[in-house]
C-alpha positions as YAML, in Angstrom:
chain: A
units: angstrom
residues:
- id: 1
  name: UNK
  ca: [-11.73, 13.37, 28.17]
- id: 2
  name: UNK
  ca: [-13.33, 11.19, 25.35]
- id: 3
  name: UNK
  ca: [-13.60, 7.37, 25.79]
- id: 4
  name: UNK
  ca: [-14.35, 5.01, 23.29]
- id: 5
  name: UNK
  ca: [-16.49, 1.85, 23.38]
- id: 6
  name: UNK
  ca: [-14.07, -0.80, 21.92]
- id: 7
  name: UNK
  ca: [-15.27, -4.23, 20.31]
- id: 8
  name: UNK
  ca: [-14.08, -7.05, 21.99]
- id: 9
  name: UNK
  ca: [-13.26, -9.72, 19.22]
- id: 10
  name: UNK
  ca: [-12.68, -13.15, 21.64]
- id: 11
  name: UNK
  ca: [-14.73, -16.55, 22.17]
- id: 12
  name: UNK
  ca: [-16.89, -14.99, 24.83]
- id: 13
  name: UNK
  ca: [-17.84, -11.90, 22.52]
- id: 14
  name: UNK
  ca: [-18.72, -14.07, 19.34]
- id: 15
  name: UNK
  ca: [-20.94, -15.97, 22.31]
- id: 16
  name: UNK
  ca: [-22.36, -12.86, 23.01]
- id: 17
  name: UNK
  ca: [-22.98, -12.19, 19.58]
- id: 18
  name: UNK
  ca: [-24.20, -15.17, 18.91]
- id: 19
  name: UNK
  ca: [-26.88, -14.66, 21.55]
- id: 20
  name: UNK
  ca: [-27.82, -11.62, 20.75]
- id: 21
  name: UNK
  ca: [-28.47, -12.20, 17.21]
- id: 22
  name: UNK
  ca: [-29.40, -15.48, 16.77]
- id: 23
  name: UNK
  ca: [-32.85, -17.15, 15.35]
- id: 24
  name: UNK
  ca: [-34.69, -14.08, 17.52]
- id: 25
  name: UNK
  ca: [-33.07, -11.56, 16.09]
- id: 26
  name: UNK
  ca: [-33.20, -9.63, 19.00]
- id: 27
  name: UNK
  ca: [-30.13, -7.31, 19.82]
- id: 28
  name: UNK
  ca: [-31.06, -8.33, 23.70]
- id: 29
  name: UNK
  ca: [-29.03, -5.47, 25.79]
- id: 30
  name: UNK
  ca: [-26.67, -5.25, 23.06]
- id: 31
  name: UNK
  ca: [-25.19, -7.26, 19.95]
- id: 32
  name: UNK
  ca: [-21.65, -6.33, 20.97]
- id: 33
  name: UNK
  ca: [-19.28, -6.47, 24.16]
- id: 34
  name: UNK
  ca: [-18.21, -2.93, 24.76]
- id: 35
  name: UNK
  ca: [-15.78, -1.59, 27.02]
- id: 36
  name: UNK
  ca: [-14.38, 1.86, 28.04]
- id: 37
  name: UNK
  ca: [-10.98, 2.19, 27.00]
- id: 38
  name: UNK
  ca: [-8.48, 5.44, 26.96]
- id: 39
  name: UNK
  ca: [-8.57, 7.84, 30.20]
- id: 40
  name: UNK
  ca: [-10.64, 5.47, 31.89]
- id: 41
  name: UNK
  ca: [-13.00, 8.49, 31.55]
- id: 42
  name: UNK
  ca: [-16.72, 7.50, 32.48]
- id: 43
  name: UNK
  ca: [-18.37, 9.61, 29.51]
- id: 44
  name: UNK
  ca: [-17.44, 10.93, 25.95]
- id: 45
  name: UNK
  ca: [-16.36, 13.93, 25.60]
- id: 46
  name: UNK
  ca: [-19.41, 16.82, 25.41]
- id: 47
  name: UNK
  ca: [-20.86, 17.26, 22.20]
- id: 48
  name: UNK
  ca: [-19.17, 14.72, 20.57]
- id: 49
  name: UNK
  ca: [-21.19, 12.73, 18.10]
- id: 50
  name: UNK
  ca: [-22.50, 8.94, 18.94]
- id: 51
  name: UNK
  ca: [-21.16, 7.04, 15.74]
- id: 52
  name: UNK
  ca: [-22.14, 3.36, 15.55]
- id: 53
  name: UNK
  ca: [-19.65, 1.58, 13.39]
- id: 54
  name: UNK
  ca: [-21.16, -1.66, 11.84]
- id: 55
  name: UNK
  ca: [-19.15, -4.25, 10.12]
- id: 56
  name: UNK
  ca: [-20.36, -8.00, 8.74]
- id: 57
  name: UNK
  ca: [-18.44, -10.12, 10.87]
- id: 58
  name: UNK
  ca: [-14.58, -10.04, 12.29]
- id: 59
  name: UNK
  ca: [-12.35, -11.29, 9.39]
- id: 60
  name: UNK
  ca: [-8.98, -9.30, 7.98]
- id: 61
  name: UNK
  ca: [-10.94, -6.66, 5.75]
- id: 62
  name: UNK
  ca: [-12.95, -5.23, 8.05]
- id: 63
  name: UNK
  ca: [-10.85, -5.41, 10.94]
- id: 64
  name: UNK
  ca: [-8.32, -3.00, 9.21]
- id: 65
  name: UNK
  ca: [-11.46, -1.27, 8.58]
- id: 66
  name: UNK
  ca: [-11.87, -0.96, 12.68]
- id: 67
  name: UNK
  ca: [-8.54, -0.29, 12.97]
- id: 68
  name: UNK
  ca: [-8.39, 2.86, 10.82]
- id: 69
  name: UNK
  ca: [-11.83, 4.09, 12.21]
- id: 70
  name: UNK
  ca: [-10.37, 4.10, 15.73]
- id: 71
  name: UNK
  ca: [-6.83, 5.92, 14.51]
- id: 72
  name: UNK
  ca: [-8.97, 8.37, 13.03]
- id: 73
  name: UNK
  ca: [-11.24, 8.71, 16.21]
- id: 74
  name: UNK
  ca: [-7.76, 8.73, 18.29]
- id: 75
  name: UNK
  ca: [-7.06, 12.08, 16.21]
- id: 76
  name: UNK
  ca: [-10.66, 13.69, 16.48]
- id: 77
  name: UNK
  ca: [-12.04, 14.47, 19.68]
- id: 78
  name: UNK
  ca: [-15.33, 14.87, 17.64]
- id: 79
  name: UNK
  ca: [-16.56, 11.26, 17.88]
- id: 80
  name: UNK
  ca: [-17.44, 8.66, 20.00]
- id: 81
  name: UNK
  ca: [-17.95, 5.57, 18.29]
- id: 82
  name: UNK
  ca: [-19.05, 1.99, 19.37]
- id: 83
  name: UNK
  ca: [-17.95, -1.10, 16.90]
- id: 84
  name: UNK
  ca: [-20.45, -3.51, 16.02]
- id: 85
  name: UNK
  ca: [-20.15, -6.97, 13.98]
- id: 86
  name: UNK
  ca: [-22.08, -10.39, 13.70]
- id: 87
  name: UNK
  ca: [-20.54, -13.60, 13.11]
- id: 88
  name: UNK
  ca: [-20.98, -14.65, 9.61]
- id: 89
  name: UNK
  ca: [-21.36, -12.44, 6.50]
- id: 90
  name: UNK
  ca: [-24.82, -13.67, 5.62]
- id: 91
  name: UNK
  ca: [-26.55, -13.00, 9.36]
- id: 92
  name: UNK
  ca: [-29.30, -10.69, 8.74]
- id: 93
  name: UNK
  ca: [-30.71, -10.82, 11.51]
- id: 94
  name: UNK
  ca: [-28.06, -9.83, 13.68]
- id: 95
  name: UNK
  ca: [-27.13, -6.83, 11.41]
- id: 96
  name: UNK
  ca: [-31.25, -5.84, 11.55]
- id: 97
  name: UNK
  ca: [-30.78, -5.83, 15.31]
- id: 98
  name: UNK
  ca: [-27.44, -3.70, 15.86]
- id: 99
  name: UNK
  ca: [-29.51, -1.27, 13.69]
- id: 100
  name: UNK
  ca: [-32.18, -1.22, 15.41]
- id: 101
  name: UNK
  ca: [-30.18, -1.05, 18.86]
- id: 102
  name: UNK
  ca: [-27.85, 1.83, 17.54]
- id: 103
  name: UNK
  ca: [-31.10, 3.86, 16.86]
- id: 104
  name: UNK
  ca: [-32.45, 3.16, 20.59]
- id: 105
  name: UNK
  ca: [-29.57, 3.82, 21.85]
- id: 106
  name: UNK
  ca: [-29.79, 7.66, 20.69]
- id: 107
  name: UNK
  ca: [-26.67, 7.12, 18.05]
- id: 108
  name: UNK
  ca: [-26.54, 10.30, 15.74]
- id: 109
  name: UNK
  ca: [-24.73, 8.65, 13.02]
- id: 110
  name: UNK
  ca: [-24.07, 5.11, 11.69]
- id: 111
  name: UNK
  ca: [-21.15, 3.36, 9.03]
- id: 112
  name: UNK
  ca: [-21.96, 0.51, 7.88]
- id: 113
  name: UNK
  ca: [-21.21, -2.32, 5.68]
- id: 114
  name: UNK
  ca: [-24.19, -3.33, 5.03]
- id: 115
  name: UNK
  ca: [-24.76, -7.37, 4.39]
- id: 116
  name: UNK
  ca: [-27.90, -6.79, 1.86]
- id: 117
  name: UNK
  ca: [-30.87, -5.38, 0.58]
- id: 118
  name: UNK
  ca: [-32.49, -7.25, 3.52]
- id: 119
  name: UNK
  ca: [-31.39, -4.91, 5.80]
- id: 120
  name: UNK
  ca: [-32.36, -1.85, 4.13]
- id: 121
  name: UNK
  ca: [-36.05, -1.51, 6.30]
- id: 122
  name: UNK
  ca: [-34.39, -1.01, 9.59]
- id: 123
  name: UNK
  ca: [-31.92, 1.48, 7.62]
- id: 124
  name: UNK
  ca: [-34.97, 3.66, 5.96]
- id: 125
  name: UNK
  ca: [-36.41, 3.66, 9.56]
- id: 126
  name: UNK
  ca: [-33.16, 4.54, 11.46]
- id: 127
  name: UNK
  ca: [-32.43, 7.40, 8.57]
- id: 128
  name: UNK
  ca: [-36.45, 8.27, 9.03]
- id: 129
  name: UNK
  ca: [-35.42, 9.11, 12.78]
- id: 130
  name: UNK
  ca: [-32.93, 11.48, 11.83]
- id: 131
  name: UNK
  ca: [-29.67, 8.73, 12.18]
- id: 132
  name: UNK
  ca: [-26.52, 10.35, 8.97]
- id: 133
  name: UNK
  ca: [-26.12, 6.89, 7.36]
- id: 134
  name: UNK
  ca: [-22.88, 6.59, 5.56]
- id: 135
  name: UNK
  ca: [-22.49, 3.00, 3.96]
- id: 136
  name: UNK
  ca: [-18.92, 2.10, 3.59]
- id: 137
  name: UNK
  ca: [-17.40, -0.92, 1.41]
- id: 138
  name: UNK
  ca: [-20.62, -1.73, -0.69]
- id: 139
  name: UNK
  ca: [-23.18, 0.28, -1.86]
- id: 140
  name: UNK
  ca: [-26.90, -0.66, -2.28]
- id: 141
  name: UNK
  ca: [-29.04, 1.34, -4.67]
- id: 142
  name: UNK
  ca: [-31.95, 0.93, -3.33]
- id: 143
  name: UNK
  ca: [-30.94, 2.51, -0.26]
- id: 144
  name: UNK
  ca: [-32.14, 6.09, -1.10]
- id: 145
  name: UNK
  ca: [-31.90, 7.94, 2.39]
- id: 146
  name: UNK
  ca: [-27.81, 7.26, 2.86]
- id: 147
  name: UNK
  ca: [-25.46, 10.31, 3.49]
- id: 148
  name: UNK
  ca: [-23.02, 9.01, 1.39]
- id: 149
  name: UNK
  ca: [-20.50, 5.87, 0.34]
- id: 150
  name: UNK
  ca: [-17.29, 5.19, 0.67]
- id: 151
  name: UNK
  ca: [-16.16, 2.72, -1.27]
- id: 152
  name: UNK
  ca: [-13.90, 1.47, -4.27]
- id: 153
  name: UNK
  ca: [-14.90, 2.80, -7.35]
- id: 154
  name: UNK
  ca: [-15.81, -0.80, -9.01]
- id: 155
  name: UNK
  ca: [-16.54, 0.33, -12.73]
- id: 156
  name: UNK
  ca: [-12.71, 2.14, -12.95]
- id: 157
  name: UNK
  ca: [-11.02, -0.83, -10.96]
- id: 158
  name: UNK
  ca: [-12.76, -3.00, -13.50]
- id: 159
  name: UNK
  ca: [-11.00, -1.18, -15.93]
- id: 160
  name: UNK
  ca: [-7.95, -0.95, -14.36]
- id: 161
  name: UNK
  ca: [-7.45, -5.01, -14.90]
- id: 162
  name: UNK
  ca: [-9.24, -5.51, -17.50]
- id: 163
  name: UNK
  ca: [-5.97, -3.11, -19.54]
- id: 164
  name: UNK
  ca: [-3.65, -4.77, -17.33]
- id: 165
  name: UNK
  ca: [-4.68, -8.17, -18.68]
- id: 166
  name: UNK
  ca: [-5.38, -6.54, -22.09]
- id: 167
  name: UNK
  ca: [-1.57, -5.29, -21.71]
- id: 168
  name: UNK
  ca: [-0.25, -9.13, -20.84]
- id: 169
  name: UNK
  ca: [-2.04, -11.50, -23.12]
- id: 170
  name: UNK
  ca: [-2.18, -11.90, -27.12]
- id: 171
  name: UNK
  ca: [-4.53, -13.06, -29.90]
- id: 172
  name: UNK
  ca: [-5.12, -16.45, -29.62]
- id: 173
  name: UNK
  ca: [-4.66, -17.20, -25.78]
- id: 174
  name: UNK
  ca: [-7.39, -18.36, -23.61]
- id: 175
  name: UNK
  ca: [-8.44, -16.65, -20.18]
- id: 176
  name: UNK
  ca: [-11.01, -17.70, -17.67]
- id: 177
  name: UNK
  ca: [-13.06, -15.74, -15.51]
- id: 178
  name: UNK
  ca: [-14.59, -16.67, -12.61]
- id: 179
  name: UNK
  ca: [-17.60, -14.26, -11.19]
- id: 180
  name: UNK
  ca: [-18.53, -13.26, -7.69]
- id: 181
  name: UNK
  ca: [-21.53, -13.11, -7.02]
- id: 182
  name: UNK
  ca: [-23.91, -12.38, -10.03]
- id: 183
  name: UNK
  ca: [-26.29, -9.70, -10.01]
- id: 184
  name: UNK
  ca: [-23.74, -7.49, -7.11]
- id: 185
  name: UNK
  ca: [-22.97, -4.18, -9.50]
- id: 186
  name: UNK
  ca: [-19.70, -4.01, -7.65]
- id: 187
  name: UNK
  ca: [-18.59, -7.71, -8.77]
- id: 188
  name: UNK
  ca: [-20.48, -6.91, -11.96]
- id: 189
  name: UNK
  ca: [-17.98, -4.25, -12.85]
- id: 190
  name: UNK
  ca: [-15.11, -6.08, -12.21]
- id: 191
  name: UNK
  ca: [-15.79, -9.03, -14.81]
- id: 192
  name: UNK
  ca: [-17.52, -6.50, -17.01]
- id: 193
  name: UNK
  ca: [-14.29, -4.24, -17.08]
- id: 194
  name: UNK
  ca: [-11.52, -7.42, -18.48]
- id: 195
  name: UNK
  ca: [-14.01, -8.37, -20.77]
- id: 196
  name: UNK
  ca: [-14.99, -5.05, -22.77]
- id: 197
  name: UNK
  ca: [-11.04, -4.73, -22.51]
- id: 198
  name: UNK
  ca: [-10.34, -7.51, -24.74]
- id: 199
  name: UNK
  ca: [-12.74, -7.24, -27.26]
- id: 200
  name: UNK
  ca: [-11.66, -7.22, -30.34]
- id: 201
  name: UNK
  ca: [-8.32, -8.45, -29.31]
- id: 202
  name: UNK
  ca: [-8.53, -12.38, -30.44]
- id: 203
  name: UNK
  ca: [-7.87, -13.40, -27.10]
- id: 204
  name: UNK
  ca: [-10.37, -16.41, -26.35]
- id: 205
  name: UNK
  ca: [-12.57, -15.54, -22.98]
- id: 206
  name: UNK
  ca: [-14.71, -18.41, -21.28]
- id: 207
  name: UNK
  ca: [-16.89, -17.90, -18.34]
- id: 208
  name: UNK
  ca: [-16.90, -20.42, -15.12]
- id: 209
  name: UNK
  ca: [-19.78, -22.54, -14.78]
- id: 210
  name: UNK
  ca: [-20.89, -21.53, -11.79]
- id: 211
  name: UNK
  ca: [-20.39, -18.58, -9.39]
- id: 212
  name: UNK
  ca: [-17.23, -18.43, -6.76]
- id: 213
  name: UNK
  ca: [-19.33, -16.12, -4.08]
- id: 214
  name: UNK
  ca: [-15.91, -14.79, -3.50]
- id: 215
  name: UNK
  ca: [-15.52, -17.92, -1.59]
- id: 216
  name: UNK
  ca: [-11.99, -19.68, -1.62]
- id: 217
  name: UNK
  ca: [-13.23, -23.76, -2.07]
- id: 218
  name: UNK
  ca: [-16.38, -22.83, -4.47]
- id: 219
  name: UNK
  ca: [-13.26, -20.63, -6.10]
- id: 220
  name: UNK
  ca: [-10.97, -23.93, -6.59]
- id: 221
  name: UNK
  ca: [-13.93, -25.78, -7.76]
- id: 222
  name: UNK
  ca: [-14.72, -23.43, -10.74]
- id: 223
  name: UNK
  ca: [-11.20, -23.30, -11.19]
- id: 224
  name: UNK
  ca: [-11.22, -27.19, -11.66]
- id: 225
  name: UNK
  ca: [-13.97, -26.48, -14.10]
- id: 226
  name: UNK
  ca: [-11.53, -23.97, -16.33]
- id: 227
  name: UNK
  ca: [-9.10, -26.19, -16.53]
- id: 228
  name: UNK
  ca: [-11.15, -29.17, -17.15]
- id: 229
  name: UNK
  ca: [-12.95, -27.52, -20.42]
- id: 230
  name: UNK
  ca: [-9.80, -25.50, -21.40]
- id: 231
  name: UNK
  ca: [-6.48, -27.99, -20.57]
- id: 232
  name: UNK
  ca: [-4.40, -25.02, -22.24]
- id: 233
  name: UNK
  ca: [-5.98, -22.48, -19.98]
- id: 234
  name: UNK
  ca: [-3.65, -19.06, -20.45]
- id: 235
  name: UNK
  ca: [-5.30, -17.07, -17.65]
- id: 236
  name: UNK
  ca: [-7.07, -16.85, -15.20]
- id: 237
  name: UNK
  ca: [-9.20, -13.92, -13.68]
- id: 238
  name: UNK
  ca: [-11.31, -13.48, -10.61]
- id: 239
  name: UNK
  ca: [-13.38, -10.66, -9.17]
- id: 240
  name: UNK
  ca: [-12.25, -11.95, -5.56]
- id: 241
  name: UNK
  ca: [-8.75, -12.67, -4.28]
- id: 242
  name: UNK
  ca: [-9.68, -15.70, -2.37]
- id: 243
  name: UNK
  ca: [-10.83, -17.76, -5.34]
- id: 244
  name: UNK
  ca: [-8.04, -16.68, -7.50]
- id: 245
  name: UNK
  ca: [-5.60, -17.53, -4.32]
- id: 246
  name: UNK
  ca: [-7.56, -20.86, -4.73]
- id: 247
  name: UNK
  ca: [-7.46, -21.05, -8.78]
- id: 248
  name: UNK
  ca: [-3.26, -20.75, -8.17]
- id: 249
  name: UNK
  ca: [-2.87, -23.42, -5.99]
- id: 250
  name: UNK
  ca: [-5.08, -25.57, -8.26]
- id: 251
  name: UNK
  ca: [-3.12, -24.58, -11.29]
- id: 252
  name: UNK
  ca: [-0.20, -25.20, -9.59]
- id: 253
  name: UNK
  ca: [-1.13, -28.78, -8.20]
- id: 254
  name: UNK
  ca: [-1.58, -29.66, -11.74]
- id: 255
  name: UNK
  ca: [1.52, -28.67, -13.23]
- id: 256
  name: UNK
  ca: [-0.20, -25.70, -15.12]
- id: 257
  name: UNK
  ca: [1.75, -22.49, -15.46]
- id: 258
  name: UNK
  ca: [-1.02, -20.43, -15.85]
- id: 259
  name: UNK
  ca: [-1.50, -16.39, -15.20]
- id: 260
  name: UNK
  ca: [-3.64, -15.86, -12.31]
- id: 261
  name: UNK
  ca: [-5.35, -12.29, -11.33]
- id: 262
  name: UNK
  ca: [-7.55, -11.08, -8.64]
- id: 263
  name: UNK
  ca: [-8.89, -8.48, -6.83]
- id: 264
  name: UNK
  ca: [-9.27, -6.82, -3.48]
- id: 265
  name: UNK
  ca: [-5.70, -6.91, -2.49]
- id: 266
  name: UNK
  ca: [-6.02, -9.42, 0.55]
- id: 267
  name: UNK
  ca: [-2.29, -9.54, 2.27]
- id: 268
  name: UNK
  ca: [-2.62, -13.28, 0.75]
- id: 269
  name: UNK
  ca: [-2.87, -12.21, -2.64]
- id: 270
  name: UNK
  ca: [0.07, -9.70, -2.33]
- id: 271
  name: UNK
  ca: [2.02, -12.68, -0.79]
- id: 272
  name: UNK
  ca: [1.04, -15.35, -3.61]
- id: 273
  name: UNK
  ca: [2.33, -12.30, -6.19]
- id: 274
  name: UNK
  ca: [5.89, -12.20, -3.94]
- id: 275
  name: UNK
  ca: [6.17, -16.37, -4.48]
- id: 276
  name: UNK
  ca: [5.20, -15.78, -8.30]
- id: 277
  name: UNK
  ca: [1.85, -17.69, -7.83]
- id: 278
  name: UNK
  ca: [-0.08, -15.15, -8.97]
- id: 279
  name: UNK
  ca: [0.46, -12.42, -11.81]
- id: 280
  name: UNK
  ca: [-1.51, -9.61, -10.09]
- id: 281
  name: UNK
  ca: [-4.69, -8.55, -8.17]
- id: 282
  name: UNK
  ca: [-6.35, -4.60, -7.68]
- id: 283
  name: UNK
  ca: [-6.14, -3.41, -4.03]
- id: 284
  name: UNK
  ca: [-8.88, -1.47, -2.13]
- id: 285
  name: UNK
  ca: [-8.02, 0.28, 0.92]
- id: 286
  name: UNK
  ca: [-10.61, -0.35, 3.76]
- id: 287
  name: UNK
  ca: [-8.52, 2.06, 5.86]
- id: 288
  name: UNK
  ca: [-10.04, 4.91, 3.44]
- id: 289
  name: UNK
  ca: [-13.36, 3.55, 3.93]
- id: 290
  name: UNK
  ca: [-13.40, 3.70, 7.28]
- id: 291
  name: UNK
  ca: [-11.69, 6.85, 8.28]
- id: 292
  name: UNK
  ca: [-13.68, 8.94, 5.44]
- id: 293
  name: UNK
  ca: [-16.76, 7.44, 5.83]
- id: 294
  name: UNK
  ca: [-16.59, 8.33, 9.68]
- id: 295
  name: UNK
  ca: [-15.60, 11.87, 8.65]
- id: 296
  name: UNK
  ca: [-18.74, 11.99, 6.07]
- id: 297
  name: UNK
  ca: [-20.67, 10.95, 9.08]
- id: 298
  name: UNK
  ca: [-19.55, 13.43, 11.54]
- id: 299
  name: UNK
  ca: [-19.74, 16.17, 8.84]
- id: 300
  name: UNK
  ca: [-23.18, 15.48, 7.97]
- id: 301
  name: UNK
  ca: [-24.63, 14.99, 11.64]
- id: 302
  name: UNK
  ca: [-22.45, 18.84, 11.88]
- id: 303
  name: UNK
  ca: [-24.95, 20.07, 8.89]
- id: 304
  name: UNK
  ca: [-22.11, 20.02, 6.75]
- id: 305
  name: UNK
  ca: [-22.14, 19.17, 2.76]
- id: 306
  name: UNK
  ca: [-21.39, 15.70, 2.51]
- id: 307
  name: UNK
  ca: [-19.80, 14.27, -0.92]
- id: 308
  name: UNK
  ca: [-22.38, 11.45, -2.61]
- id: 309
  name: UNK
  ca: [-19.72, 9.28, -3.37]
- id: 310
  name: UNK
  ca: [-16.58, 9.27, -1.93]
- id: 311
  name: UNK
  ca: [-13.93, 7.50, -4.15]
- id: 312
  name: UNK
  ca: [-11.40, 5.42, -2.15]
- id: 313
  name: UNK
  ca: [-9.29, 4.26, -4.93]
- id: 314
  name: UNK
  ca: [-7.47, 1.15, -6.23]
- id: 315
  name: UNK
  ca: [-4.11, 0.63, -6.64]
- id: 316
  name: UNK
  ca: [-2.68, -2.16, -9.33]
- id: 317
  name: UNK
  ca: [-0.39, -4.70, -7.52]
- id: 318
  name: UNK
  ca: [1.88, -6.63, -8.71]
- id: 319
  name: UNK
  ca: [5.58, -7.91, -7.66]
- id: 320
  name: UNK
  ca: [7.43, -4.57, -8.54]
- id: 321
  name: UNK
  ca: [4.78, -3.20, -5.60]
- id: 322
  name: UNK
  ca: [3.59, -6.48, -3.80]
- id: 323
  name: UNK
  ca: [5.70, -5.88, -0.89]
- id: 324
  name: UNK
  ca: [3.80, -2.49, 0.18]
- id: 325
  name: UNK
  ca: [-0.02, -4.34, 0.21]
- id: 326
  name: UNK
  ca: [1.01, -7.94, 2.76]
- id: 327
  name: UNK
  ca: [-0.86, -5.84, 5.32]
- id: 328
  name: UNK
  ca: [-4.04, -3.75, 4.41]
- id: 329
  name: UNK
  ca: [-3.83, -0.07, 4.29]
...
C-alpha cells in the first residue's frame, strides 16, 4: 500500500528548514521533515510516480494548496508525493536547494510555486534531467522547459473587476489603485484590467505612490497616501487582498466610507465583505492548482498530452456569495 511523505509544519520543522536552507544554501539531507503516514507501509506503492510538491513558505494559500494535493493523492494510488516549503516567500536559496534535492533524490515530477526568475537555473537543469515540471500559482515566462501551469487566468480576472467596478461607480467619482508588485504580468493584469474598464467612463483614476508588494502594512501606507492626495477618495482597488484588507481598516479609522476591492479571495477578505468593510475581491482557488497541476504532472511523466495552460478560474465575491469563500477552496 502507498505511503506518503507528509510535511511537518511545527517550530522544530521551520528549524530544520531554516538549517537546511539558510546563507549555504545547501538542502543538507533534506530541506523538509518528512514522515510516513497512512498504512504505516515502508514504501510507495510500485510504479507510482515520485512527485515533489514545492510551495514558498507555510502561510493560508498554499497550505490549502497542500491540502488539496494530498486529497487528490488520497484518491490516486498513482503518486507519491513529498511536500516541500521554506520559510519566507523571498528565500531563494532554500527553494534552489529543494530543487536541487528533489532531482537527487530520483523525483520524476515536480509542482511548484516558484518564488522567481532566480530559481529558474536549477529548474532548466532539473527539466534537462528528464524531471515533468508543472508550475502552479505563478507562471514565469522565461521558464521555457515547464510541462504546464496551473494557475488563475490573471488577464480575464483583471477583467472580471475591472466591469464589476465599471458596473458600481459613475462619472465623476474618484478610485485609487494600489499595485502589487510592478513588472509581475500576473499583478500587471489585474490593475491593467479596472483601468482599460473605465476608460472613457469620467470616473477619475489615481495611482498609489508606491508599490503594496501585496504586503498588508506597505498596503495601509499607500492607502494613507490615497486618502491624503484624494480626501474624497470614492474607491479603492488593490491587486492583493491583504492591502485592500489594510486600505479598509484605514478608511474606516478615518471616518471614510469608501468602496474597497481586492483580489485573491483570502478567507479575510470574504470576512471583511460579510462585516460590510469591503465591497468585493476576485477569488482563486489554490485547491485547483494543486490537484490539477499534480494530475498534469503525473500525466506527463505517463507520456500523456499535457494542456499548456490549465485555467483554474476566478470567481467574483461579494456579500450575496461571501459566505461560501471564509475558507479557501
Amino acid at each position: 500500500m502507498r505511503t506518503r511523505h507528509v510535511l511537518v509544519i511545527s517550530a522544530a520543522a521551520l528549524a530544520l528548514v531554516t538549517a537546511g536552507c539558510g546563507s549555504s544554501g545547501s538542502a543538507g539531507s533534506s530541506s523538509t521533515t518528512s514522515a510516513a503516514a497512512g498504512s504505516g507501509s515502508a514504501s510507495a506503492t510500485a510504479g507510482a510516480v515520485k512527485v515533489a510538491f514545492i510551495t514558498k513558505f507555510p502561510v493560508a494559500f498554499y497550505s490549502a494548496m497542500v491540502d488539496s494535493a494530498k486529497a487528490w493523492a488520497a484518491k490516486n494510488p498513482g503518486a507519491d508525493i513529498t511536500y516541500f516549503n521554506c520559510k519566507s516567500p523571498s528565500d531563494v536559496q532554500c527553494q534552489t536547494a529543494q530543487i536541487e534535492d528533489a532531482v537527487t533524490k530520483g523525483y520524476q515530477a515536480m509542482v511548484i510555486t516558484p518564488m522567481g526568475p532566480e530559481v529558474i537555473p536549477a529548474m532548466n537543469a532539473a527539466a534537462d534531467k528528464g524531471v515533468k515540471i508543472v508550475l502552479a500559482d505563478n507562471d514565469l515566462a522565461d521558464f521555457t522547459k515547464k510541462v504546464s501551469v496551473a494557475a488563475t487566468d490573471n488577464v480575464k480576472g483583471g477583467q472580471a473587476a475591472g466591469a464589476y467596478v465599471k458596473s458600481i461607480l459613475k462619472s465623476g467619482d474618484t478610485i485609487g489603485l494600489m499595485e502589487g508588485v510592478r513588472g509581475v504580468p500576473a499583478l500587471d493584469a489585474r490593475i491593467k484590467g479596472v483601468k482599460d474598464a473605465l476608460q472613457g467612463t469620467g470616473v477619475n483614476v489615481i495611482i498609489g505612490g508606491a508599490e503594496t508588494k501585496c504586503d498588508a502594512a506597505q498596503g495601509a501606507t499607500v492607502a494613507e497616501d490615497l486618502l491624503t492626495r484624494s480626501p474624497n477618495l470614492t474607491a479603492i482597488y488593490s491587486a492583493c487582498d491583504d492591502p485592500a484588507i489594510s486600505a479598509a481598516k484605514v478608511a474606516k479609522e478615518k471616518g471614510k466610507k469608501i468602496i474597497v476591492m481586492g483580489y485573491d479571495g483570502l478567507p479575510d477578505a470574504a470576512k471583511a465583505i460579510q462585516a460590510g468593510d469591503m465591497k468585493a475581491t476576485i477569488a482563486q482557488f489554490p485547491g485547483k492548482m494543486a490537484s490539477l497541476g499534480v494530475a498534469a504532472a503525473v500525466k506527463a511523466v505517463q507520456g500523456g498530452t499535457v494542456e499548456p495552460l490549465i485555467d483554474t478560474g476566478t470567481q467574483l465575491v461579494t456579500k450575496d456569495n461571501a459566505a461560501g469563500f471564509v475558507n479557501f477552496q
